[in-house]
C-alpha positions in Angstrom: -10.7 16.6 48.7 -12.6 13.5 48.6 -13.9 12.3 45.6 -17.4 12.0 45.2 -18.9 8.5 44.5 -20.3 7.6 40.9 -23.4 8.1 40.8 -26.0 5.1 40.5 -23.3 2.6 41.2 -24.9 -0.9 41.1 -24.9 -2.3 44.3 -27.0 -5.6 45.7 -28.3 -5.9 49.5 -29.4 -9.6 50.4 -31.2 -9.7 53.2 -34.8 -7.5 53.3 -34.8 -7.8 57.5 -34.3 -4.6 59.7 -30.7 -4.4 59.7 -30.3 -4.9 55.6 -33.0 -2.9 54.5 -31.8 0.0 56.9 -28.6 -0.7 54.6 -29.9 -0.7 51.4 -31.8 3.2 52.6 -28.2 3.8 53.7 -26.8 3.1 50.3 -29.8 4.8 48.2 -29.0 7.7 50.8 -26.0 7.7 49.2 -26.5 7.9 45.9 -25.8 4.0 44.7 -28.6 2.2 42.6 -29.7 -0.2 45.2 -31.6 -3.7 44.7 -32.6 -5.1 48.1 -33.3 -9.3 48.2 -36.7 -10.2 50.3 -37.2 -13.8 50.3 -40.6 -13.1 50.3 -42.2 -11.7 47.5 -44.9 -9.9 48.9 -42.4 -7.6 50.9 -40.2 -7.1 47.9 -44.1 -5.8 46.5 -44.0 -3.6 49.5 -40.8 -2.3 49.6 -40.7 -1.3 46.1 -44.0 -0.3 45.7 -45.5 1.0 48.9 -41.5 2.3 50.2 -42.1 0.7 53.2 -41.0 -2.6 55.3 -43.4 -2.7 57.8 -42.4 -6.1 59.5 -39.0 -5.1 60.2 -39.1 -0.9 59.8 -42.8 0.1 60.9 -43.1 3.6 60.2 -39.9 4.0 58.2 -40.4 6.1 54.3 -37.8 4.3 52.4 -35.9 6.1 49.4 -38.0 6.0 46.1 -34.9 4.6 44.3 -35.0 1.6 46.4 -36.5 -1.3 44.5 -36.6 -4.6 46.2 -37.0 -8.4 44.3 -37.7 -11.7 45.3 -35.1 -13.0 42.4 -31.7 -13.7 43.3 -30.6 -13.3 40.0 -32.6 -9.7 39.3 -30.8 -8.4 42.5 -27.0 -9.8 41.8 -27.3 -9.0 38.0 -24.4 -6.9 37.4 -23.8 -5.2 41.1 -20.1 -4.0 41.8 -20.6 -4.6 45.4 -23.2 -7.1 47.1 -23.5 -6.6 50.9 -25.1 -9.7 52.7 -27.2 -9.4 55.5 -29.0 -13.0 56.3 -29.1 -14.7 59.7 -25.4 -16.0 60.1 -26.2 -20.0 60.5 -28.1 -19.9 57.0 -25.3 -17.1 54.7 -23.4 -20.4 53.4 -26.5 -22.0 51.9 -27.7 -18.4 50.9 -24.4 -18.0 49.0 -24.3 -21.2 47.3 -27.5 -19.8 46.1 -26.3 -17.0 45.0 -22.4 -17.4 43.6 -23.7 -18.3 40.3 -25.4 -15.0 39.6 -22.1 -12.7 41.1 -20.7 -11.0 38.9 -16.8 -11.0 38.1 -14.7 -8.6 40.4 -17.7 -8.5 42.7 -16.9 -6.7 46.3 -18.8 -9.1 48.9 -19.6 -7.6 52.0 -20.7 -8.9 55.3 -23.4 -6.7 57.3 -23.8 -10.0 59.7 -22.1 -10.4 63.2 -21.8 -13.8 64.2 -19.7 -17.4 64.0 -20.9 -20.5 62.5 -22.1 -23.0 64.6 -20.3 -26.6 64.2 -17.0 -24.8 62.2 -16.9 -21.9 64.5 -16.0 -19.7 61.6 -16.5 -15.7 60.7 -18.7 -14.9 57.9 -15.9 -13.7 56.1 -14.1 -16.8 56.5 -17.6 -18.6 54.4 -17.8 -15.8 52.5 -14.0 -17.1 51.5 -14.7 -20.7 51.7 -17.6 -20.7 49.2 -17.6 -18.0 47.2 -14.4 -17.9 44.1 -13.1 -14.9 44.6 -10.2 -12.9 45.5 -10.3 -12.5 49.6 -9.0 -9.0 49.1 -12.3 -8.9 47.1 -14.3 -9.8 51.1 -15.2 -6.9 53.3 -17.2 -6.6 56.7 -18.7 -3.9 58.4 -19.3 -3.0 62.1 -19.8 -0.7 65.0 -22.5 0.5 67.2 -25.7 0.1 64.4 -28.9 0.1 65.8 -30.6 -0.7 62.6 -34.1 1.5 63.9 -32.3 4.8 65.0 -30.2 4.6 61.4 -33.0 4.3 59.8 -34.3 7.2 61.2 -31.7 9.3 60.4 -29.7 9.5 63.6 -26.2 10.1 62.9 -23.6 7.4 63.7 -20.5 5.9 62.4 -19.5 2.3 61.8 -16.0 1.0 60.1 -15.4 -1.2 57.2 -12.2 -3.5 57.9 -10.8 -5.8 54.7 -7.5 -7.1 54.2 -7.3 -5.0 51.3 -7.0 -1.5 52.1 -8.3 -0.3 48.7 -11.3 -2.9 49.0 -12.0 -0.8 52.2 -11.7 2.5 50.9 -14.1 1.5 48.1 -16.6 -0.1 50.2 -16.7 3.1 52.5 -17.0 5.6 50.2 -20.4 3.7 49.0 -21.3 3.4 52.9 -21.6 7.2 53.1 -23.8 9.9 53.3 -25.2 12.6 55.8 -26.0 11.1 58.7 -23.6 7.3 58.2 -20.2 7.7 58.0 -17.6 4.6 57.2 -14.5 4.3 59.1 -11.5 2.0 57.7 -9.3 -0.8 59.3 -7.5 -4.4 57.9 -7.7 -6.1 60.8 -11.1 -8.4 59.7 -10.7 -10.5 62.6 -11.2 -8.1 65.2 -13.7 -6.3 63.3 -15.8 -9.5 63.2 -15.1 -10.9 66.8 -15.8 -7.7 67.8 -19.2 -7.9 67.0 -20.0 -10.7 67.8 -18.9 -10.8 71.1 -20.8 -7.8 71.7 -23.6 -9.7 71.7 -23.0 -12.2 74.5 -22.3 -9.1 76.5 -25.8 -7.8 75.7 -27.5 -10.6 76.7 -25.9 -10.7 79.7 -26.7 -7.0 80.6 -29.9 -7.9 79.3 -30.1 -10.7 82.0 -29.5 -8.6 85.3 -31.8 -5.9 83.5 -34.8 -8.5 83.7 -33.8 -9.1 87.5 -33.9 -5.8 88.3 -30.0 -5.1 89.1 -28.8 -1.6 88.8 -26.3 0.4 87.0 -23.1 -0.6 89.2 -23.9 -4.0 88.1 -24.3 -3.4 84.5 -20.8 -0.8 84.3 -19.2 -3.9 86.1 -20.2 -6.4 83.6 -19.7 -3.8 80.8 -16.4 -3.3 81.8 -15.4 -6.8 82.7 -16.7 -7.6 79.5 -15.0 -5.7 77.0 -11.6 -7.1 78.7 -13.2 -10.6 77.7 -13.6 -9.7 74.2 -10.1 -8.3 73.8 -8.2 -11.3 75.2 -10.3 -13.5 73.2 -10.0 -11.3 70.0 -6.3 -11.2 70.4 -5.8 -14.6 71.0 -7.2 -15.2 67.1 -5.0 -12.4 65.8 -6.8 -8.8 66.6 -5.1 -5.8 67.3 -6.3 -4.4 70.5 -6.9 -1.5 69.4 -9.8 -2.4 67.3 -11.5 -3.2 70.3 -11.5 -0.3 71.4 -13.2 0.9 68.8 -16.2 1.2 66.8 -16.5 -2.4 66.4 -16.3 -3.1 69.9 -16.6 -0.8 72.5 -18.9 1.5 70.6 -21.0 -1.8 69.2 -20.9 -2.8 73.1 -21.8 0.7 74.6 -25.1 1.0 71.9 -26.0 -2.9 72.1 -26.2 -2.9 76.1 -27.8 0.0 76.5 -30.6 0.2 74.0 -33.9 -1.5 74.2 -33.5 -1.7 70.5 -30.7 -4.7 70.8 -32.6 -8.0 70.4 -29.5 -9.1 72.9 -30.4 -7.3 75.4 -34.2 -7.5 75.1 -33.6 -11.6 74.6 -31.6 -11.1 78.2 -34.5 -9.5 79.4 -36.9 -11.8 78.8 -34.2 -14.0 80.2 -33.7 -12.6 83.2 -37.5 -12.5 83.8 -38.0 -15.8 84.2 -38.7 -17.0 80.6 -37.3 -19.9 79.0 -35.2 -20.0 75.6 -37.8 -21.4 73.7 -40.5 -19.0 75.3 -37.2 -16.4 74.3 -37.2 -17.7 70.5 -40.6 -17.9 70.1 -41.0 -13.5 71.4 -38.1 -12.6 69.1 -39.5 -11.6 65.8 -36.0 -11.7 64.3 -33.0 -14.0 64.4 -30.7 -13.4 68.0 -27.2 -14.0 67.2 -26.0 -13.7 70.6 -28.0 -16.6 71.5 -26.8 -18.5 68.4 -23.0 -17.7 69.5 -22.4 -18.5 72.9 -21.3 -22.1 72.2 -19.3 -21.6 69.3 -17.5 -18.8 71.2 -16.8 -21.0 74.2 -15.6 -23.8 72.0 -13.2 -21.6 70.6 -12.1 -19.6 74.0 -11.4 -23.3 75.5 -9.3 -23.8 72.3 -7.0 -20.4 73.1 -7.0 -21.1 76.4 -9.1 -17.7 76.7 -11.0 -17.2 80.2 -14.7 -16.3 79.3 -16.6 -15.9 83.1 -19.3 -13.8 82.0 -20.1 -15.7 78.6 -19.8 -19.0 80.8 -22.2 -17.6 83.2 -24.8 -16.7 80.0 -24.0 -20.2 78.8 -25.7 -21.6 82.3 -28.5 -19.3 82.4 -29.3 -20.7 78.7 -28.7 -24.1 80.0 -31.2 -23.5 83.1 -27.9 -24.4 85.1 -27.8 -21.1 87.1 -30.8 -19.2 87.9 -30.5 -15.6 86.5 -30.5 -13.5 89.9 -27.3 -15.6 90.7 -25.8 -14.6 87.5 -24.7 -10.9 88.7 -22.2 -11.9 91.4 -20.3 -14.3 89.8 -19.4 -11.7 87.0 -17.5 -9.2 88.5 -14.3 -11.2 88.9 -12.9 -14.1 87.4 -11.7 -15.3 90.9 -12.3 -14.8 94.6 -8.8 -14.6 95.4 -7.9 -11.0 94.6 -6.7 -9.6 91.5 -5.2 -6.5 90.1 -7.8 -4.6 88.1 -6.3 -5.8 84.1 -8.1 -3.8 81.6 -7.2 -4.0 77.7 -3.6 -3.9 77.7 -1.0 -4.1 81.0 2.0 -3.1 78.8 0.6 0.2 77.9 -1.8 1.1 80.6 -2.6 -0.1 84.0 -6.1 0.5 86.6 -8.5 3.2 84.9 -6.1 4.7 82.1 -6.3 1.8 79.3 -10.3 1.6 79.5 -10.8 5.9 79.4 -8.1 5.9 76.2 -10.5 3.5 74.6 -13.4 5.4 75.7 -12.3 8.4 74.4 -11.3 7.3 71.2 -14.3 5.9 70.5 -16.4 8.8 71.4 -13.8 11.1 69.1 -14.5 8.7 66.2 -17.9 9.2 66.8 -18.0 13.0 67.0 -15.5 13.4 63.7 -17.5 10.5 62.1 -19.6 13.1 60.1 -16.9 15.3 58.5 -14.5 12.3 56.7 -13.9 8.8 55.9 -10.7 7.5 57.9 -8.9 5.2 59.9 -10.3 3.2 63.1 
């Protein structure tokens, strides 16, 4: 039997945007003692006094244990596990901030899916770099986590992934209630990629969306694109498998199709005919697919990893390539004919490898509500 989790376990949520407050309502759900970090003091007021967010999570009744604080120090002070969840190019100056108020033996978690720009690293990689702690002490968490429908109660599943099995386990069981469940893996590196690449995906489906292409084209680029994201997540050390999981097809499958995804609706606009800035400007929150197209081609070029479709979003961004060319070019990374590769030739060849990942992920989805377990 599983063991129940201690109640009012001190945990810390930086981050008071859509996707970190939905986590800290997660964690309440859950039974932890929950301090959510707002920058802002007047929506740490609101959060704590009126239980809403209505920037980020209008209409939303958050948990009357919830209490929110513009103090880094109130909301570190003596939480087991801190889960960060600030736009990805700003978490290292956020955690110089806040490494001198962590306590000892703290669990750090990232809740954020992107690389840094200029280094090209994962946030558990700064997480590592700046924080002193023990990286078995570092966690991340993905998977297909549309902040609004969580929020809302919808059920859904996501999986933590840590090189330490036990610092999994841990995180999980506080990631956990009725309608969340937490799903375990140690391979961080696809977890992360996983997510990130996503993204790029999203905004490309986003792009052919604002154009007014179909479904064929969309299943082509979604397909197309998760074979992207495994060669390039394998070339840095993934497992495959992961990728056909939670944190990648399900993250993919939820981030293309939703108008939800600030990828896709930033493809949108795109695809529309607006420019990046008149993009950035629209977006209330922070884009990280935009952020991460670069960094992800610098480090593809690096592997020697072939990236068509993120190449073709690169030029769109650019203005290079207008964004109702962008559809035909995806489909194929050639025009001499290929065989049909999907994740893994060894295994599986045509059809066979994608359904096995499809179906996986839709079983970890349906048994996501009965047990914490393995991705």
């Amino acid at each position: 039997m599983k063991p129940k989790v201690q109640p009012g376990k001190r945990v810390a949520v930086l981050g008071a945007g859509s996707w970190g407050t939905t986590f800290a309502k997660i964690l309440a759900d859950g039974g932890a003692d929950v301090v959510l970090w707002a920058r802002r003091p007047e929506l740490a007021r609101e959060i704590t006094e009126g239980r809403r967010n209505s920037d980020y999570l209008p209409g939303i009744n958050l948990p009357s244990t919830l209490r929110a604080t513009s103090r880094l120090d109130l909301a570190l002070a003596g939480a087991e596990q801190v889960f960060v969840s600030v736009p990805s190019q700003s978490l290292r100056e956020n955690l110089i901030l806040a490494e001198p108020f962590l306590a000892p033996g703290a669990i750090v978690v990232s809740l954020m899916k992107g690389v840094e720009r200029g280094s090209g690293m994962r946030m558990s990689e700064i997480i590592a770099e700046v924080l002193p702690i023990n990286p078995d002490l570092i966690a991340a968490i993905s998977g297909p986590n549309l902040a609004l429908e969580i929020a809302k109660e919808q059920p859904t599943a996501a999986v933590v992934s840590s090189n330490s099995l036990e610092t999994a386990h841990a995180v999980a069981m506080l990631a956990t209630n009725r309608y969340f469940r937490s799903y375990v893996n140690t391979d961080v590196i696809g977890t992360e990629f996983g997510g990130v690449l996503k993204n790029l995906i999203a905004v490309a489906i986003g792009i052919v969306d604002g154009v007014g292409y179909g479904e064929n084209t969309k299943a082509s680029i979604i397909t197309r694109g998760l074979v992207e994201m495994t060669d390039f997540a394998v070339a840095y050390g993934a497992r495959p498998e992961t990728l056909s999981g939670l944190a990648g097809l399900g993250d993919l499958i939820a981030t293309c199709q939703s108008p939800l995804s600030r990828n896709n609706t930033a493809g949108r606009l795109l695809g529309q005919g607006y420019g990046i800035a008149d993009v950035v400007k629209q977006m209330q929150q922070t884009t990280e697919g935009l952020a991460s197209v670069g960094p992800i081609l610098e480090l593809a070029r690096a592997k020697g990893v072939d990236m068509p479709i993120v190449e073709q979003v690169r030029q769109v961004l650019a203005g290079t390539l207008k964004p109702r060319d962008l559809a035909p070019h995806l489909t194929t990374d050639s025009d001499e004919p290929q065989g049909e590769r999907t994740i893994d030739d060894s295994q599986a060849h045509g059809g066979a490898a994608l359904w096995g990942s499809v179906k996986r992920t839709f079983d970890q989805l349906r048994h996501g509500g009965r047990r914490a377990g393995g991705n």
